[in-house]
C-alpha positions as CSV (number, residue, x, y, z in Angstrom):
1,X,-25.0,9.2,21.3
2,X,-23.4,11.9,23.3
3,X,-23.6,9.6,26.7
4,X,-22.1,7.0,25.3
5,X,-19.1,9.1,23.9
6,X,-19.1,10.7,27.2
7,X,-18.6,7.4,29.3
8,X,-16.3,6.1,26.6
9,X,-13.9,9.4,27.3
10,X,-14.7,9.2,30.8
11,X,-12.9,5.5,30.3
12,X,-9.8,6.7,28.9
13,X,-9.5,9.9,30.2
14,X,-5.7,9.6,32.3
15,X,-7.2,12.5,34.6
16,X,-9.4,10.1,36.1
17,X,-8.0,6.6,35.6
18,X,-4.3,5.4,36.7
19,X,-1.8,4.2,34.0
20,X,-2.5,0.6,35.0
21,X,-6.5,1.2,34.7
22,X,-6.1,3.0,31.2
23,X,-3.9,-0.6,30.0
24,X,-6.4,-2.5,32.1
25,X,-9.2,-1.2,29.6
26,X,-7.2,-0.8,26.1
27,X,-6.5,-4.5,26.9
28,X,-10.3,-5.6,27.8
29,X,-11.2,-3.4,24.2
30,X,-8.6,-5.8,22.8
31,X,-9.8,-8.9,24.0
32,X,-13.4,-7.7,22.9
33,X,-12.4,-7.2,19.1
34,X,-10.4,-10.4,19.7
35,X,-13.8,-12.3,20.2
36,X,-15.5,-11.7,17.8
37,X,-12.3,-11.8,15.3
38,X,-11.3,-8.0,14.9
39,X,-7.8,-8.5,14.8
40,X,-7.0,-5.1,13.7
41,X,-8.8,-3.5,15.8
42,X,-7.9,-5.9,18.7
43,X,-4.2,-4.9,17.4
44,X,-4.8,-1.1,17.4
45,X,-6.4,-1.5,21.3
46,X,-3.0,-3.3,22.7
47,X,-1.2,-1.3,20.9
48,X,-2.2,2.0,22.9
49,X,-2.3,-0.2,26.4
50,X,1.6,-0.6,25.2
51,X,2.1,3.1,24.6
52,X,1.0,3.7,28.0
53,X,3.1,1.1,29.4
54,X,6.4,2.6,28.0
55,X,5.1,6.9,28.6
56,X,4.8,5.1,32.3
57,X,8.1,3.3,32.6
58,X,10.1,6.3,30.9
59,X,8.6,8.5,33.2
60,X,12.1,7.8,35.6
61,X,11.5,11.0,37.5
62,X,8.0,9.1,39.3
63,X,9.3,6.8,42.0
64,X,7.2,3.7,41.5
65,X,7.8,0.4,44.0
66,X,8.7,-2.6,43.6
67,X,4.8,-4.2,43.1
68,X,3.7,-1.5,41.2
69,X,6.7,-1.7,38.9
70,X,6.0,-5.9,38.8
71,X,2.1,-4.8,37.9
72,X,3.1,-3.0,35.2
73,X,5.8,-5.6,33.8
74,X,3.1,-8.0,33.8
75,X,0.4,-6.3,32.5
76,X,2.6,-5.1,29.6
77,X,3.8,-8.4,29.3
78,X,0.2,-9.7,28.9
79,X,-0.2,-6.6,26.3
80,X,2.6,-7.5,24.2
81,X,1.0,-11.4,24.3
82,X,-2.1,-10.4,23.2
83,X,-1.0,-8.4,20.1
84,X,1.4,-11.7,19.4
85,X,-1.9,-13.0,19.0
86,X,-3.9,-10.5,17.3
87,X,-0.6,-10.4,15.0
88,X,-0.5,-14.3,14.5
89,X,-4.2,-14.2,13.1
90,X,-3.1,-11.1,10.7
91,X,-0.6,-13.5,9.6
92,X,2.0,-10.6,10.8
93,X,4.2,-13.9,12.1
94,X,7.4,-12.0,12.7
95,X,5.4,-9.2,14.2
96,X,4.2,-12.0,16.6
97,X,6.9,-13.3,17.3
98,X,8.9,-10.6,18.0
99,X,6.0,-9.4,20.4
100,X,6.2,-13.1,22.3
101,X,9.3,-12.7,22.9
102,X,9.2,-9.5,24.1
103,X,6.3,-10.5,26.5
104,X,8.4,-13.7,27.7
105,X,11.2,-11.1,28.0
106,X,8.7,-9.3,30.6
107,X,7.4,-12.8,31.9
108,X,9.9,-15.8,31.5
109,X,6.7,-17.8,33.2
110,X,4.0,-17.0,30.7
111,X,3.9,-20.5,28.5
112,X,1.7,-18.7,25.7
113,X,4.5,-16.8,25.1
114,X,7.0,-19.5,24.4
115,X,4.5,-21.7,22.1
116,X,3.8,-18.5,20.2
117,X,7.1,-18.1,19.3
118,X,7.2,-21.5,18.4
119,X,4.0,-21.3,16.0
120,X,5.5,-18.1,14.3
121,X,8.8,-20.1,13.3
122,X,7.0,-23.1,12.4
123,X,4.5,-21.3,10.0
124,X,7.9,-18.9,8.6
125,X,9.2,-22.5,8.1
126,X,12.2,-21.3,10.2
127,X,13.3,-25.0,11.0
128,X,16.7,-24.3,12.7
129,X,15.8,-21.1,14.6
130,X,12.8,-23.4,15.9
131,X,14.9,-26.2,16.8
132,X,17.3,-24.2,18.6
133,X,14.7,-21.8,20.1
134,X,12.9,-24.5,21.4
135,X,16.3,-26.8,22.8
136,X,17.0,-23.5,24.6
137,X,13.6,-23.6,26.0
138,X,14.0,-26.8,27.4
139,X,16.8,-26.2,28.9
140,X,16.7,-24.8,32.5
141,X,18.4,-21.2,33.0
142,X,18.3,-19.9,36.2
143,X,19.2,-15.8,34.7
144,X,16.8,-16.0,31.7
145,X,13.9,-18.4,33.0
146,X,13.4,-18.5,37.0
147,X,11.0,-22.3,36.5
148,X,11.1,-24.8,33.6
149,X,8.5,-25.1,30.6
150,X,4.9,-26.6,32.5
151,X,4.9,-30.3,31.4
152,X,2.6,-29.3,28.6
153,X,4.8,-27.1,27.1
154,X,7.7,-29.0,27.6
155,X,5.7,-31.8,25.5
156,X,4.5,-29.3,22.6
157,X,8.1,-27.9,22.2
158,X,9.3,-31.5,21.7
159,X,7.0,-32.0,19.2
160,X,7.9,-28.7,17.1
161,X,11.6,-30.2,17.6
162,X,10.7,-33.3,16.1
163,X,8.8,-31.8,13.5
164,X,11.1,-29.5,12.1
165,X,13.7,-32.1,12.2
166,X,11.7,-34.0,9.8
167,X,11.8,-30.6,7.8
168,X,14.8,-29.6,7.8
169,X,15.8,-32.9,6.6
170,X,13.5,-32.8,4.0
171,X,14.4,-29.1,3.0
172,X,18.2,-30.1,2.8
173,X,17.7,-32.8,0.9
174,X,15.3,-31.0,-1.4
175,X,18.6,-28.6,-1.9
176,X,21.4,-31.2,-2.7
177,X,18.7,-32.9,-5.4
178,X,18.9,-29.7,-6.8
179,X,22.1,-29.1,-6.6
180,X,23.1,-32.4,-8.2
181,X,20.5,-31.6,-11.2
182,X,21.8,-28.5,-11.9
183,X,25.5,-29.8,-11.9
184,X,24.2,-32.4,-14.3
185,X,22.4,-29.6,-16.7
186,X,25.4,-27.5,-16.6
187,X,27.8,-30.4,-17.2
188,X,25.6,-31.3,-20.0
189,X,25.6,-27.9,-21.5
190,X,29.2,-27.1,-21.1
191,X,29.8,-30.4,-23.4
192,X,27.6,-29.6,-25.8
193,X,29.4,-25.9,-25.9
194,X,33.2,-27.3,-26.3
């Protein structure tokens, strides 16, 4: 109906809504399609909060403060979280994960963040990246994480360590079997050849 496309321009019009509003609702659409498992749609919403985000921050000739530069870091930072988890349901892991990581980049405190990362490398059976993503994690770093892991993280992240040590092992052993059996089949063939 013409009042409803009305309001809904009204909502993203920039001339009456501030950068931070206009993310504010692309991220609310998001989270809507989210719900009720639009994750395309959900995807396309952050996406354009995100594009906002960056016309805002490249825009170096507007003198923002401090706050209102933080407000923005997190919000985008909540942005890029969100598609990580509209990507993760796509089954778009490295899109998510590169999207975690740049919202942990944003927010070293946000936890979904980290564990997202963690879920993308599990599932993209990336055992050694996980293991030493997730050591590195652990690890306190004053310049690239201001607090530690909460205690529930810190638990999760030592069982994707565990895990993919089991895997690992399992993968490299998987590899020398075959290695050995094709040393065999080729020492066996290169008898029967001479």
């Amino acid at each position: 109906s013409p009042l409803t496309d009305a309001l809904s321009q009204l909502k993203y019009d920039p001339e009456f809504n501030s950068p931070i509003e206009l993310m504010d609702s692309y991220r609310e659409d998001g989270n809507q399609n989210f719900k009720i498992k639009k994750y395309q749609w959900a995807n396309a919403s952050y996406t354009e909060g995100i594009k906002i985000a960056r016309r805002e921050m490249l825009q170096s000739d507007k003198e923002i403060g401090l706050e209102a530069r933080i407000k923005v870091m997190k919000m985008v930072s909540l942005l890029y979280n969100n598609r990580a988890s509209s990507q993760y349901y796509l089954e778009n892991y490295r899109s998510s994960t590169k999207d975690a990581k740049l919202s942990f980049g944003l927010d070293p405190e946000n936890q979904k963040a980290i564990l997202r990362v963690a879920r993308c490398l599990e599932v993209l059976k990336k055992h050694q990246e996980l293991i030493d993503y997730c050591v590195d994690m652990l690890q306190p770093d004053v310049d690239k994480r201001p607090a530690k892991p909460s205690p529930e993280t810190e638990e999760e992240l030592k069982k994707f360590i565990a895990k993919s040590g089991k895997e690992l092992k399992n993968v490299q052993r998987d590899e020398r079997k075959a290695r050995i059996e094709f040393m065999k089949t080729a020492s066996y063939y290169s008898c029967i050849c001479f």
